[in-house]
C-alpha positions in Angstrom: -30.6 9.1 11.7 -27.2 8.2 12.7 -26.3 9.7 16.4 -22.5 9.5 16.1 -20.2 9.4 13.0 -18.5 5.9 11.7 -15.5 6.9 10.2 -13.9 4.9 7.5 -11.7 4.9 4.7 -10.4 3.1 1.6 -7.4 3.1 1.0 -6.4 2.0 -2.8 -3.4 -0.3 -4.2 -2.1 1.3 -7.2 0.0 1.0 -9.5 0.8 4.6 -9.4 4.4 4.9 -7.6 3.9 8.0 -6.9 0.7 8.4 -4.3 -1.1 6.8 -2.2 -5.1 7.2 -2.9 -7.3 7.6 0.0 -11.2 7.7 -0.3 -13.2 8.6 2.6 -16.2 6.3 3.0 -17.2 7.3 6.6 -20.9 7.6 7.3 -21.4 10.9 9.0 -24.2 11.6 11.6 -26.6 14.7 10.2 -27.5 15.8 13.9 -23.6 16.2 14.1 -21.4 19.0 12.4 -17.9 17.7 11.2 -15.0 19.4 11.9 -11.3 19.2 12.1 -11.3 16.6 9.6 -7.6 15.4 9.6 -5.9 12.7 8.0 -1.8 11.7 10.0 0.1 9.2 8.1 3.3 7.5 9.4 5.6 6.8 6.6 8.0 3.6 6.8 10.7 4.1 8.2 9.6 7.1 10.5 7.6 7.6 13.8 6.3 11.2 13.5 2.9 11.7 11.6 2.5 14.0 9.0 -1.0 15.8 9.5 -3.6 16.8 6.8 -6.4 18.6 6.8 -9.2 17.4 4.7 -12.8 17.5 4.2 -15.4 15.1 4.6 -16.0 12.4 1.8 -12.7 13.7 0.3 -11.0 11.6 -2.3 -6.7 12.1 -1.9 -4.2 11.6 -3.5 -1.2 11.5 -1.3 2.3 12.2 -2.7 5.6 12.5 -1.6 5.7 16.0 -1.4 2.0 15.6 1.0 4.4 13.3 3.3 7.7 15.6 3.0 9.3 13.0 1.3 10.2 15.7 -1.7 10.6 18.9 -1.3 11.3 20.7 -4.7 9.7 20.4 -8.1 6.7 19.2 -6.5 3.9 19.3 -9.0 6.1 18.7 -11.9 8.0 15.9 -10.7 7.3 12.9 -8.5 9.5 10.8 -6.2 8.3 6.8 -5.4 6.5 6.7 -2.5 8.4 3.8 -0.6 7.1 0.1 0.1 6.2 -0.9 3.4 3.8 -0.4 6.4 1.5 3.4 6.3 0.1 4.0 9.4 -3.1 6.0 8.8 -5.1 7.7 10.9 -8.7 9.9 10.1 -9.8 11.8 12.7 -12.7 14.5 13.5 -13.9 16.4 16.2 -13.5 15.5 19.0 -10.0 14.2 17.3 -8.7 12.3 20.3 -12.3 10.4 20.4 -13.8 10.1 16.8 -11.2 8.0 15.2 -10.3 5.3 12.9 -6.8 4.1 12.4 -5.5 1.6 9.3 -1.7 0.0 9.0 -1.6 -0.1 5.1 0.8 -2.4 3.3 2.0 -0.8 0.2 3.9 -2.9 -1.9 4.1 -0.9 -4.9 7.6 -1.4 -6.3 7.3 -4.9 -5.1 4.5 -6.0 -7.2 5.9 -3.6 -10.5 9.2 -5.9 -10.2 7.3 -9.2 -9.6 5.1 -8.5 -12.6 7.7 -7.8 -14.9 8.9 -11.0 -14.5 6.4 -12.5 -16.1 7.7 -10.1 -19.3 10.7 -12.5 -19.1 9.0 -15.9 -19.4 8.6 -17.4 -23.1 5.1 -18.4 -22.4 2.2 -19.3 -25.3 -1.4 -20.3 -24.9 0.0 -23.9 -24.7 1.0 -25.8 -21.9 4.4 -24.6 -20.3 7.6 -26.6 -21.1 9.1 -27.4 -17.6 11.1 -24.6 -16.6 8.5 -22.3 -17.0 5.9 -24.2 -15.2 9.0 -24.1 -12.5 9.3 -20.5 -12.7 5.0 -20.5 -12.5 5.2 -21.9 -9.5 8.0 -20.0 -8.2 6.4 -16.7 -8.7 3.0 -18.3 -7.0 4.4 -18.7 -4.3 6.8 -15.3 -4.0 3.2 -13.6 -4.6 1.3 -16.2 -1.8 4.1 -14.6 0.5 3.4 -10.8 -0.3 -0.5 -11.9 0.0 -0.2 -13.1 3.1 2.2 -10.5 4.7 -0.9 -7.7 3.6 -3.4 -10.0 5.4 -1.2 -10.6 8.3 -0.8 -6.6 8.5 -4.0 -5.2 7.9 -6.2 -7.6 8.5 -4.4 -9.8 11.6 -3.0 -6.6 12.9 0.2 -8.6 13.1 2.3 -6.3 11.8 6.3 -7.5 12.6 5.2 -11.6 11.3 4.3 -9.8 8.0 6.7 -7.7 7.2 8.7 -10.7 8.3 7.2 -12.3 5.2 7.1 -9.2 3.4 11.0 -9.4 3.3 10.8 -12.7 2.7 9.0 -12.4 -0.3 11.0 -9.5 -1.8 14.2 -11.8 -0.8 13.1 -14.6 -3.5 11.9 -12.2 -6.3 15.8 -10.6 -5.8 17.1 -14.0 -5.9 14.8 -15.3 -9.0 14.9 -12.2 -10.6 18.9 -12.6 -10.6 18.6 -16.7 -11.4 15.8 -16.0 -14.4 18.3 -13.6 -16.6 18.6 -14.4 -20.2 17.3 -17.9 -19.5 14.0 -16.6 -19.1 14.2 -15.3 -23.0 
């Protein structure tokens, strides 16, 4: 019998633009009563959380009305949630002791855009004539970037190096998006 809770959480890439899905996958303590479950997510681009309250193993789905990021036709309309680092937090009672805190890479929009690209290549089950294996390798790489930006984020806890490479690797899928054009056809 567990004496203390060990909080967790999955946090889900989708290709959803509009939430952000959130499973709770703490192990709670039975001698324990949970309370104040609350979920605080930094949005890019901002510093202030926004603060949920939720209940234990909930499963969310986090939009941009959650996050304050819409504010009208919510429910029948949804905005993009934007790419970028998601600070989330999970918290019970005592809140400012029973933690566990993540910094999520979404990259959402990024990946939609890269994988479209592939849409534009005049591949076959044969091997590539030499432009495309170009492009191939190209787009390898752009992804190895946006790979290692989420690792270097959530897993390395280096957060500026891999948005550093984040931004690098949206900078080349800009730049061969715009070089692939009609050529890709």
């Amino acid at each position: 019998m567990a004496s203390k809770h060990q909080l967790s959480l999955d946090i889900v890439d989708t290709n959803n633009p509009c939430i952000i899905k959130i499973y709770d996958s703490s192990i709670y303590s039975e001698v324990i009563p949970v309370e104040c479950a609350t979920l605080q997510i930094i949005v890019p681009g901002f510093n202030k959380p926004v603060k949920l309250e939720v209940e234990e193993n909930f499963t969310r789905n986090i939009t941009s009305c959650d996050l304050y990021l819409q504010t009208q036709n919510c429910g029948t309309d949804c905005v993009a949630l934007p790419d970028g680092v998601y600070n989330i937090q999970y918290t019970v009672a005592p809140n400012d002791k029973v933690y566990v805190e993540y910094e999520y890479l979404r990259m959402t929009q990024f990946l939609e855009k890269y994988y479209k690209q592939f849409c534009k290549l005049e591949m076959a089950a044969c091997e590539p004539n030499a432009d495309v294996k170009d492009s191939l390798k190209e787009l390898r790489l752009i992804k190895s970037f946006a790979d290692a930006a989420k690792a270097k984020i959530e897993y390395c806890h280096e957060t500026s190096v891999g948005m550093d490479l984040f931004n690098y690797a949206k900078k080349r899928l800009d730049k061969f998006a715009q070089s692939c054009g009609d050529q890709c056809h």
